[in-house]
C-alpha positions as CSV (number, residue, x, y, z in Angstrom):
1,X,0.0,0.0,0.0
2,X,3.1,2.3,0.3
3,X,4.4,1.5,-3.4
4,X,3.2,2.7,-6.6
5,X,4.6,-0.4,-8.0
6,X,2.5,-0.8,-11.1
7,X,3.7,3.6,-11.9
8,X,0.6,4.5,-11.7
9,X,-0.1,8.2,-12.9
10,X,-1.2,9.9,-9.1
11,X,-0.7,13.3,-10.4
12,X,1.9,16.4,-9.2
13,X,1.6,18.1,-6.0
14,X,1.6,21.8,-5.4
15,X,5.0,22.3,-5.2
16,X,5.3,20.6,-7.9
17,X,6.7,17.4,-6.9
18,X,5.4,13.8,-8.8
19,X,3.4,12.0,-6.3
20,X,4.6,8.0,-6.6
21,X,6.0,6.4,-3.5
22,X,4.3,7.1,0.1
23,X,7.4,9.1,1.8
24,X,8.5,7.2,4.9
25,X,10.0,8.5,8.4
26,X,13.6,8.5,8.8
27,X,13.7,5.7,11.0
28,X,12.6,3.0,8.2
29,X,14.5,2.7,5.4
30,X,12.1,0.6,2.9
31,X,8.2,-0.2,3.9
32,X,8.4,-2.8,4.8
33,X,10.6,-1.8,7.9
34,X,7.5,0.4,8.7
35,X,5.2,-2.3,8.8
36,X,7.2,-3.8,10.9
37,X,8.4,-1.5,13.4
38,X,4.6,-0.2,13.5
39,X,3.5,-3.8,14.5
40,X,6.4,-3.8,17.0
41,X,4.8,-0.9,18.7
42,X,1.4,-1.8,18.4
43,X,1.5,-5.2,19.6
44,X,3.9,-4.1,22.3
45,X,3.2,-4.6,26.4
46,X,3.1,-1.0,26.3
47,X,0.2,-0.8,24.0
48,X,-1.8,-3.9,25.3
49,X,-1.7,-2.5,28.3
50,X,-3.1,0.7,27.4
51,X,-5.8,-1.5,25.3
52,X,-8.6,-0.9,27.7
53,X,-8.2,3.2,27.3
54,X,-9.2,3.3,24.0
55,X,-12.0,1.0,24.1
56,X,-13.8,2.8,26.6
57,X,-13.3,6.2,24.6
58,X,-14.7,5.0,21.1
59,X,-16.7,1.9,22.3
60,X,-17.0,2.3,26.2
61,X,-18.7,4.5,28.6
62,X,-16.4,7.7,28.0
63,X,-17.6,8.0,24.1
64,X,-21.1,9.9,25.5
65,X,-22.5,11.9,28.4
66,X,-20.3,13.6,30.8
67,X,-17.7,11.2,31.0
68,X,-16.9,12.2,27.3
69,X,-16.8,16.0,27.7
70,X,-14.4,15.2,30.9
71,X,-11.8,12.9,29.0
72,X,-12.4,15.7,26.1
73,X,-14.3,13.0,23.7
74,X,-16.5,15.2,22.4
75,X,-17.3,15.2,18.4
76,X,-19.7,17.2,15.9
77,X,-22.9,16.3,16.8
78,X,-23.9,14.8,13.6
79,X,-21.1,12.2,13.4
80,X,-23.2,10.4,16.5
81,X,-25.1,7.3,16.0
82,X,-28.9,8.4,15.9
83,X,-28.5,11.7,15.6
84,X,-30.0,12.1,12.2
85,X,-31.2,9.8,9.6
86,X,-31.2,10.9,6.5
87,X,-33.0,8.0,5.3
88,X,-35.8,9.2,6.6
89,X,-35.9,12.2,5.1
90,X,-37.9,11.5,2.1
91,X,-40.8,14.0,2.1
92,X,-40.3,15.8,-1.8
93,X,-41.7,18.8,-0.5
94,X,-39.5,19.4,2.3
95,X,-36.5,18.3,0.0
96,X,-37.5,20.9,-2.6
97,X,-38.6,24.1,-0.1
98,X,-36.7,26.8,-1.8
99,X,-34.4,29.2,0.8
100,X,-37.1,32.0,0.8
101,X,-39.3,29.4,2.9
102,X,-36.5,28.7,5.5
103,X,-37.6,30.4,8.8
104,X,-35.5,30.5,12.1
105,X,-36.4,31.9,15.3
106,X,-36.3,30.5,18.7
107,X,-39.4,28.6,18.0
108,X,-38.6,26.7,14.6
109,X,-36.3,25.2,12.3
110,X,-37.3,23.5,9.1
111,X,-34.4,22.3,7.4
112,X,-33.5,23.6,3.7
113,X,-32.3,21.7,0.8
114,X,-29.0,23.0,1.2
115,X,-28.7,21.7,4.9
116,X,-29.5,18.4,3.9
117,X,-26.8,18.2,1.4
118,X,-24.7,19.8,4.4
119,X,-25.5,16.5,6.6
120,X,-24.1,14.7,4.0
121,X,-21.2,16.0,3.0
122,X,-20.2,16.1,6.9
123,X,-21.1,12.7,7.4
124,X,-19.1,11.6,4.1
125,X,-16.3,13.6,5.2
126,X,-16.1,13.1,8.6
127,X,-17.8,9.4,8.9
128,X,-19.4,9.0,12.2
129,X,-18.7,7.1,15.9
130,X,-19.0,3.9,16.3
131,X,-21.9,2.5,18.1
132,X,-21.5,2.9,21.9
133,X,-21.0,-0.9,23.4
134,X,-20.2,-0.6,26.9
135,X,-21.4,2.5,29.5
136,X,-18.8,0.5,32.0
137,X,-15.1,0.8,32.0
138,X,-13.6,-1.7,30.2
139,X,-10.6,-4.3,32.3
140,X,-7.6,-3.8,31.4
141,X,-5.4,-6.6,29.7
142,X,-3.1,-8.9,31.8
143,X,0.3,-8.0,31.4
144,X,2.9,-10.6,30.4
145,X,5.5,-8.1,31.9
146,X,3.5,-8.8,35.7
147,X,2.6,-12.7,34.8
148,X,6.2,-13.5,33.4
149,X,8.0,-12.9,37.5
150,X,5.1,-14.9,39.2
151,X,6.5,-18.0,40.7
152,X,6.4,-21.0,38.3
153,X,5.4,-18.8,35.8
154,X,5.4,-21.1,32.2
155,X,5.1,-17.8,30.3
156,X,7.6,-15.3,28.3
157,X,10.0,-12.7,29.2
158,X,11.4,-15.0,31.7
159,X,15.3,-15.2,32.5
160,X,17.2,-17.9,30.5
161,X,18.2,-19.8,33.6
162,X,18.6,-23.3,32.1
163,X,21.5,-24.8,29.9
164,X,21.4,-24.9,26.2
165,X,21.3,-28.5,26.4
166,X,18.7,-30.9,28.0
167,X,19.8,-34.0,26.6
168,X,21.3,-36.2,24.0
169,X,19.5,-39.4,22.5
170,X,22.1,-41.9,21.4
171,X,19.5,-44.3,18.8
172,X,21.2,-48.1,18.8
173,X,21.6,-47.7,15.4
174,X,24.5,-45.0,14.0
175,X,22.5,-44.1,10.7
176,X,22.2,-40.4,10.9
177,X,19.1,-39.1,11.5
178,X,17.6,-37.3,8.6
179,X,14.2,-36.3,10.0
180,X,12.5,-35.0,13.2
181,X,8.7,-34.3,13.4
182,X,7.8,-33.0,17.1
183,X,4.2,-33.0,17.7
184,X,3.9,-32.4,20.6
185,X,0.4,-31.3,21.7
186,X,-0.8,-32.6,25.1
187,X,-4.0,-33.7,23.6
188,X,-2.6,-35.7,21.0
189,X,-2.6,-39.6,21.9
190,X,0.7,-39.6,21.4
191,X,2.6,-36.5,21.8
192,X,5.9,-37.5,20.8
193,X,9.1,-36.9,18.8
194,X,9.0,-38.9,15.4
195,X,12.9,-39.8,13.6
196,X,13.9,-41.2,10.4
197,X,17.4,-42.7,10.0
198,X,18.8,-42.3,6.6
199,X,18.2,-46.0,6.6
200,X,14.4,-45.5,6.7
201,X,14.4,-46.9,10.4
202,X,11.7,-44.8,12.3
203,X,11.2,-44.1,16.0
204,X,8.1,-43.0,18.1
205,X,10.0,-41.1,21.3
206,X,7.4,-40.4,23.8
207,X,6.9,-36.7,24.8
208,X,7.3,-35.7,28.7
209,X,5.9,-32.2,29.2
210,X,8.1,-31.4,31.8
211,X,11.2,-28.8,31.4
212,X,10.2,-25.4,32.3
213,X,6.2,-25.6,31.9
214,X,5.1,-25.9,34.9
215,X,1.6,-25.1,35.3
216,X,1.2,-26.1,30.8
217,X,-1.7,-28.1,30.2
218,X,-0.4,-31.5,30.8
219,X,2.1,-30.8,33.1
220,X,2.1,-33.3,36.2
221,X,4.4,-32.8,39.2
222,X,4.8,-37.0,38.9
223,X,6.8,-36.5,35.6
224,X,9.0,-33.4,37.2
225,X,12.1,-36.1,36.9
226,X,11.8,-37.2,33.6
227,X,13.9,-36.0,30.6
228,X,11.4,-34.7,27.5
229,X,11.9,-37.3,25.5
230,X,11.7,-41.5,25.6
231,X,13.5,-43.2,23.1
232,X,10.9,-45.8,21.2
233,X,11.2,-48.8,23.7
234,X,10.9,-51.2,20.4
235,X,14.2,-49.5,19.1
236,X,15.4,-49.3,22.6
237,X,14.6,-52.8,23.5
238,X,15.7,-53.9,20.0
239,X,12.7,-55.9,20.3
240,X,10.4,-54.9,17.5
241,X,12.7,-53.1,14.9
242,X,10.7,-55.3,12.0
243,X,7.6,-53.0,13.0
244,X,9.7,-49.7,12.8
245,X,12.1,-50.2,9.5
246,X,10.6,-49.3,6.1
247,X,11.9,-52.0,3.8
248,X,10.6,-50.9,0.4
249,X,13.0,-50.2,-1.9
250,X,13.5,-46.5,-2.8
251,X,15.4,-45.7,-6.3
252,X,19.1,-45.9,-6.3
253,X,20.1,-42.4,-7.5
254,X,17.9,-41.1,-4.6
255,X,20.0,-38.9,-2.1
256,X,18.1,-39.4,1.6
257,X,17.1,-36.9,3.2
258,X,14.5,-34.4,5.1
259,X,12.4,-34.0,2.1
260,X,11.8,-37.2,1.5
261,X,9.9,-37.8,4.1
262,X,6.4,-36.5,6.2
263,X,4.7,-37.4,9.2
264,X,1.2,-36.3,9.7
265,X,-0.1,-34.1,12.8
266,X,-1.0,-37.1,15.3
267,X,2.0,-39.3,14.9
268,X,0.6,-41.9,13.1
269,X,1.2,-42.0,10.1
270,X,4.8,-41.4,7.9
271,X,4.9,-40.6,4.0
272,X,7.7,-41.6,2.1
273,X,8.8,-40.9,-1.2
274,X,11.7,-41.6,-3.3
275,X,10.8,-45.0,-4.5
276,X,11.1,-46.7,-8.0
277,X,7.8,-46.9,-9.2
278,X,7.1,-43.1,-8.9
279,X,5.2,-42.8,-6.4
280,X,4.8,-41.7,-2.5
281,X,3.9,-43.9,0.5
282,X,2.2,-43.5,3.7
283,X,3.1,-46.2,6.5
284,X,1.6,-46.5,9.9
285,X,3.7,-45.6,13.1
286,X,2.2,-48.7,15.2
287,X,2.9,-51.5,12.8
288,X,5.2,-49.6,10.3
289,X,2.7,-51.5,7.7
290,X,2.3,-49.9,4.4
291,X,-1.5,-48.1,4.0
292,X,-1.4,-46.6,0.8
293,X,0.3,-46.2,-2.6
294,X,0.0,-42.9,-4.3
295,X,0.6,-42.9,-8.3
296,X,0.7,-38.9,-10.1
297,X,4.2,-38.0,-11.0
298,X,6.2,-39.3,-14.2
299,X,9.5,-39.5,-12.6
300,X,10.5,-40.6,-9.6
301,X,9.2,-38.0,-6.6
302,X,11.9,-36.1,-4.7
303,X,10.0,-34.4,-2.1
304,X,7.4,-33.8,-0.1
305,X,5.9,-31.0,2.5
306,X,3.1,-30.5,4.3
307,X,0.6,-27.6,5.8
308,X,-0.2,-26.6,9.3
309,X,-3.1,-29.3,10.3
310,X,-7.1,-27.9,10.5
311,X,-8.8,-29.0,13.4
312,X,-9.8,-32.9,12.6
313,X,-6.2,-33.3,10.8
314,X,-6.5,-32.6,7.5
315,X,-3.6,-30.6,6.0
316,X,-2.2,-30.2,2.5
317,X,0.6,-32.3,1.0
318,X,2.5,-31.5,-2.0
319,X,4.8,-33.7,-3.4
320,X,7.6,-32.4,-6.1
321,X,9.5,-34.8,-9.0
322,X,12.1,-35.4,-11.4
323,X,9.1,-34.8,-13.9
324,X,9.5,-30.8,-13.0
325,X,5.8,-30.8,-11.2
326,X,4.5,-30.5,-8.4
327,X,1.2,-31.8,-7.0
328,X,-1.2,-30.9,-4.6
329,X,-3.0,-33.4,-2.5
330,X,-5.3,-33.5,0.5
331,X,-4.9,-35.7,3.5
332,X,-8.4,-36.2,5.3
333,X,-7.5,-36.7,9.0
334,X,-10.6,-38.6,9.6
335,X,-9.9,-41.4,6.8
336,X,-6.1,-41.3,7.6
337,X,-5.5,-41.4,3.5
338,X,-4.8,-39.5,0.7
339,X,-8.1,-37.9,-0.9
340,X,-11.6,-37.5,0.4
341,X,-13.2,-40.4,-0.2
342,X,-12.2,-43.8,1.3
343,X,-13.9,-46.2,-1.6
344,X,-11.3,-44.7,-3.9
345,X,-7.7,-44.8,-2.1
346,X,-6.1,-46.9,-4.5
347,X,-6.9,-44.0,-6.9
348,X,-7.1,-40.3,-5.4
349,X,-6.7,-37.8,-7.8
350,X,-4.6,-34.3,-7.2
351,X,-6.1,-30.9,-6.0
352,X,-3.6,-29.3,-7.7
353,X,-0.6,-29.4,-10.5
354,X,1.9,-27.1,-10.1
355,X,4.4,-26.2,-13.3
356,X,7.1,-24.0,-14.5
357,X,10.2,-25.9,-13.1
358,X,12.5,-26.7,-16.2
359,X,14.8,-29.3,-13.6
360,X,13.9,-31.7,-11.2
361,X,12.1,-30.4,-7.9
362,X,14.2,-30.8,-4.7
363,X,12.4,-28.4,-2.1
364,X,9.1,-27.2,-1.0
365,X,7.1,-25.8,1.6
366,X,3.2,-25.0,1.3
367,X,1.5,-22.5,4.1
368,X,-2.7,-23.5,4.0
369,X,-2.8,-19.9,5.9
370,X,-1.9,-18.1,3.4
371,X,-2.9,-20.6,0.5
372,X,0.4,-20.9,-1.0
373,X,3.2,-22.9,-2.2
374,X,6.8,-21.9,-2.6
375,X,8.8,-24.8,-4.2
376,X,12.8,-24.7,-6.1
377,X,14.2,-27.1,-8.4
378,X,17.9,-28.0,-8.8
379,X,18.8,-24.9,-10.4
380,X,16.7,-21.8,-11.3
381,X,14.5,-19.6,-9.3
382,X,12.0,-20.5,-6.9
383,X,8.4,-20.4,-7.9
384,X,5.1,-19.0,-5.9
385,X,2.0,-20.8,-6.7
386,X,-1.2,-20.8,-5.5
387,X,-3.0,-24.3,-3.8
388,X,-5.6,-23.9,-7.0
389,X,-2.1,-24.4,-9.2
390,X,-2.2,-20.8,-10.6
391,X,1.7,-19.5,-10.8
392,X,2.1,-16.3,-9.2
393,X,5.4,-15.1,-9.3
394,X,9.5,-16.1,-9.9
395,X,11.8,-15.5,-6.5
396,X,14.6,-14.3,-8.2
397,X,18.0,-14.2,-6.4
398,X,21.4,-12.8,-6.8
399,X,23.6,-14.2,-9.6
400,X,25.0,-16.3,-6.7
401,X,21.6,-17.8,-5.6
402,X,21.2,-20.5,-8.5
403,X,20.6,-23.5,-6.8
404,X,18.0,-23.3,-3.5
405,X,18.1,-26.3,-1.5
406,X,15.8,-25.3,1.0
407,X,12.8,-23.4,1.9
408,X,10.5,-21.8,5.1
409,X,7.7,-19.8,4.8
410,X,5.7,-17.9,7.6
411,X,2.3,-16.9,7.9
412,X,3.2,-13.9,8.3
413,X,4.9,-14.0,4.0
414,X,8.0,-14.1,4.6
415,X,10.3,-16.8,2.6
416,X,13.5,-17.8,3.8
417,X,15.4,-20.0,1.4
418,X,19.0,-21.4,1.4
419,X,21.0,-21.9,-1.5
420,X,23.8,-24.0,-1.9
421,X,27.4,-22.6,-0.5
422,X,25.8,-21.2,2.4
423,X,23.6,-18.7,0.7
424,X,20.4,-17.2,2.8
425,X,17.5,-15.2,1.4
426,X,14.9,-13.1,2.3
427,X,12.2,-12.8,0.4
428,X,8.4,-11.2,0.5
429,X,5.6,-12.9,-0.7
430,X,5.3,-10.1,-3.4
431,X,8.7,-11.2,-4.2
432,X,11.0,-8.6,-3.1
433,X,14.5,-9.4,-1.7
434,X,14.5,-8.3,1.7
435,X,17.6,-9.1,2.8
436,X,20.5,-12.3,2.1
437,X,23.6,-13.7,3.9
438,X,26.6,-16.3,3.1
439,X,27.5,-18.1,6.5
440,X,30.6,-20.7,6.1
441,X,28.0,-23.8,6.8
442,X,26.8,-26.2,4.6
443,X,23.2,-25.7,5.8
444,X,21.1,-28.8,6.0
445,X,18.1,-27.8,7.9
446,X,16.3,-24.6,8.5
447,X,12.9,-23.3,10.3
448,X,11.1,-20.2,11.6
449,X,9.7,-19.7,14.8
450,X,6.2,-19.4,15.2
451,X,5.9,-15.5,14.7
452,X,7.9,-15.8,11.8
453,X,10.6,-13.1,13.7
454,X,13.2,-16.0,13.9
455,X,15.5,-18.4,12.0
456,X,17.3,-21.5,13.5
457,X,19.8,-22.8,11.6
458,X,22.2,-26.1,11.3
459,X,24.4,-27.7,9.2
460,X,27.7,-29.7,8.5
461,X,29.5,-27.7,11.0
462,X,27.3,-29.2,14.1
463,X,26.5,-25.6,15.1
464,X,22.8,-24.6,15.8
465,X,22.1,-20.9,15.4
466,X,19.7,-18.4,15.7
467,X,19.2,-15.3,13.5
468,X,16.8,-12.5,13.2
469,X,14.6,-13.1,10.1
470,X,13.7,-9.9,8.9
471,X,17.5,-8.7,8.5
472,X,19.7,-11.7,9.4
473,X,21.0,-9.9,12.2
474,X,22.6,-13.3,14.4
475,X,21.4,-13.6,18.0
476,X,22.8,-16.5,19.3
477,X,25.2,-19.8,18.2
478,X,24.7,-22.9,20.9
479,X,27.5,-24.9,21.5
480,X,29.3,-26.9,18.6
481,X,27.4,-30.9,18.7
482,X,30.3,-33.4,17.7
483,X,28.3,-34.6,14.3
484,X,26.8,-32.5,12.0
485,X,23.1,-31.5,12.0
486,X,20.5,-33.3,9.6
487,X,16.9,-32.3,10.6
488,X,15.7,-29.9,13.3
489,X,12.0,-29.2,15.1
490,X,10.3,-27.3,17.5
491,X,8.0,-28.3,20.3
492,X,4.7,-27.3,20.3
493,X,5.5,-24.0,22.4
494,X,8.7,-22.9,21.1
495,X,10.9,-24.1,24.4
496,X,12.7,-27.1,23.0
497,X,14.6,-27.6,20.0
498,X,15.0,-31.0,18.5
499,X,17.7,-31.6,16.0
500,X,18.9,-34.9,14.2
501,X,22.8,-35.5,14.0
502,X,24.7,-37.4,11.4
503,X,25.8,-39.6,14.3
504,X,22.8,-41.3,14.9
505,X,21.7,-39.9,17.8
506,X,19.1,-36.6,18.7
507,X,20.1,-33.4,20.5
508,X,17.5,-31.7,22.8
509,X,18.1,-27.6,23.4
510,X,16.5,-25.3,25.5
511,X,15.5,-22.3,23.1
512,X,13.2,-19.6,24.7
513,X,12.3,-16.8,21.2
514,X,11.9,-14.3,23.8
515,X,15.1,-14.1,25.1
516,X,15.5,-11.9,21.9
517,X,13.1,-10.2,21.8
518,X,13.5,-6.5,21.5
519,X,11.0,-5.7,24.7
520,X,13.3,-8.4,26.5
521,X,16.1,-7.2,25.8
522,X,15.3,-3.1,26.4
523,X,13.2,-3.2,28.8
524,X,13.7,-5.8,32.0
């Protein structure tokens, strides 16, 4: 809304200056640094504290009466609700009463032609109040800032008292693990951390809600010993690895890793693709038993992504191919399959296909939210489409940035995507470069917090690290692992980091977003 960027012809002021671009404050430097700094202040403490205020002078019980004229609240009297309708002024002869029939005097008013039109124009101009809601004061908000030093307070702006590390997970077998999916959610049947081994060997490691949320739904003082996580006792136990090891063949040129594979919001489920025959699979977590075979893609498929869950499960999943496609599918949480209708599994048919790759797919991610999908093939630039399959718009890097290997989006439309030789870029969902960084890390894994304000990244190195999305500003590097990172996830509320080492094994962090945040870090 700041831009003019279709050059529209908005004319030449008085001082004869071309009207184009809105003219920002000194303090941002492009518009979208005003949006966000704006947002910064409005959704501040400061603000939500102040929340009530307002409410009470154009909803509550200070927009009328006295109270008004004391907090000086007092407008034209025709912008009040009520005060006139004009509607129901429809009598043609009082409409059409020339001025020489007007008569004033301390005993009548008949309203002219011209008044009429007067009422109008104000209203037009000057809209009116909103309708008056509340003739009590409104309660003010709770504060974070007073809630956050209560004792055994779960909630934000508390001190970082813990150590980066809660605990290492050491799997019995030393293929590194290529994926982690932490669903997490108390209500889940299973709230657990699911891993893939590069040899297709999966794990279902129980959930503990236990460091630092005390007083989270969930929480039990009984558990207040355990460690977060429970390594899978059938890969523990070595007992039932034959119900946890996915023995299908997958093609031979296929390089392993995070893409290929997705588990679905409740744990129960894994879809792998990568194999032969072109298609993707979906296995079950509690017998590790294939469910269904999905056929779409010439070539063999490469990746796949999903969306956020809606409530009952369902979510997108787009798959991407040698072919140079990508499709769009939909995974019904209630049937636990591919496709809408259960009669016709064997056969479910696309929502979507997505073209304009000219080389084979290797990275996507797909944001129900906002309805979109940004996906990159070996080499080119990344592609915006649509979940109907329309193609929006080309994210066109540097000259460096040929080759993106791997993609976030936020809700908020923001796209961070890595290209090889340690390459970062920030992109808008109107496809403007924001920002872009070179780190010396051979990135394998990268996501965004929940607010979409920060980026965790690991690689080669073994080095997790955090950066500040909007400008790649770094905010914090954890302590070197002694394997290099494959896969990382968050817990359901943002406090523990997940990652999956080349070593075999799984690396819990304490990570608390608000440590860095800039009311945090200013304020207390």
């Amino acid at each position: 809304m700041f831009v003019n960027s279709n050059g529209y012809n908005l004319g030449i002021r008085e001082d004869e200056i071309v009207v184009n671009d809105v003219d920002l404050p000194p303090w941002a430097k492009k518009p979208e640094d005003f949006v966000r700094i704006n947002r910064m202040a409005l959704e501040s403490e400061f603000v939500s504290c102040q929340l009530h205020q307002w409410i009470d002078l154009i909803f509550g019980y200070k927009q009328r009466g006295p109270e008004a004229v004391r907090a000086l609240n007092v407008f034209h009297y025709l912008t009040y609700e009520g005060s006139v309708n004009l509607d129901s002024i429809t009598d043609p002869v009082l409409r059409e009463i020339p001025d020489a029939y007007f008569i004033r005097d301390p005993h009548t008013f008949l309203l002219t032609k011209d008044f009429i039109k007067a009422m109008e124009a104000q209203i037009q101009n000057f809209g009116q109040t909103p309708s008056q809601l509340l003739i009590e004061p409104h309660p003010p908000r709770s504060s974070a800032m007073h809630l956050c030093f209560l004792p055994q307070s779960p909630l934000m702006f508390k001190d970082q008292m813990q150590q980066d590390v809660i605990m290492v997970l050491k799997f019995p077998s030393n293929s590194p693990v290529t994926h982690v999916a932490a669903n997490t959610l108390p209500h889940l049947t299973i709230p657990a951390v699911v891993t893939v081994t590069c040899s297709r060997l999966f794990a279902v490691n129980r959930w503990h809600n236990t460091v630092g949320l005390r007083g989270a739904p969930g929480y039990s003082l009984d558990q207040a010993h355990h460690l977060p996580i429970e390594m899978d006792p059938l890969i523990a136990n070595n007992s039932g690895v034959n119900k946890r090891q996915i023995t299908d063949l997958v093609d031979q040129s296929i390089q392993i890793n995070a893409h290929c594979f997705v588990v679905t919001a409740d744990n129960r489920y894994i879809l792998i693709c990568g194999f032969w025959d072109k298609s993707f699979r979906v296995y079950s977590t509690e017998t590790g038993k294939l469910t269904q075979i999905v056929f779409g893609h010439w070539d063999v498929v490469t990746c796949l992504a999903r969306s956020e869950s809606y409530i009952g499960g369902d979510c997108y999943i787009v798959s991407g191919s040698r072919d140079a496609t990508l499709l769009l599918w939909y995974w019904s949480g209630r049937h636990h399959i591919i496709g809408d209708n259960p009669n016709s599994s064997d056969y479910p048919a696309p929502r979507a296909v997505l073209t304009g790759h000219d080389h084979e797919v290797v990275c996507v991610s797909v944001c129900a939210e906002l309805g979109l999908v940004i996906s990159g093939a070996k080499e080119g630039p990344c592609l915006v489409h649509t979940i109907t399959g329309d193609l929006l718009r080309a994210l066109e890097g540097t000259e460096n940035c040929l080759y993106p290997r791997l993609i976030s989006v936020s809700s908020e439309g923001h796209c961070i995507i890595y290209y090889e030789r340690g390459r970062f870029s920030n992109f808008s969902i109107n496809g403007k470069l924001l920002a872009q960084m070179e780190i010396n890390d051979s990135t394998r894994a990268i996501l965004l917090s929940s607010d979409g304000q920060n980026l965790v990244t690991g690689g080669d190195n073994g080095v997790v690290e955090v950066w500040q999305a909007c400008d790649f500003k770094q905010l914090y590097i954890y302590p070197g692992c002694d394997a290099g990172i494959r896969a990382m996830d968050l817990s359901h509320d943002q406090r523990t980091l997940i990652t999956g080492m080349a070593s075999g094994s799984i690396v819990a962090f304490n990570i608390d977003f608000n440590r860095w945040h800039y009311e945090h870090q200013n304020r207390y």
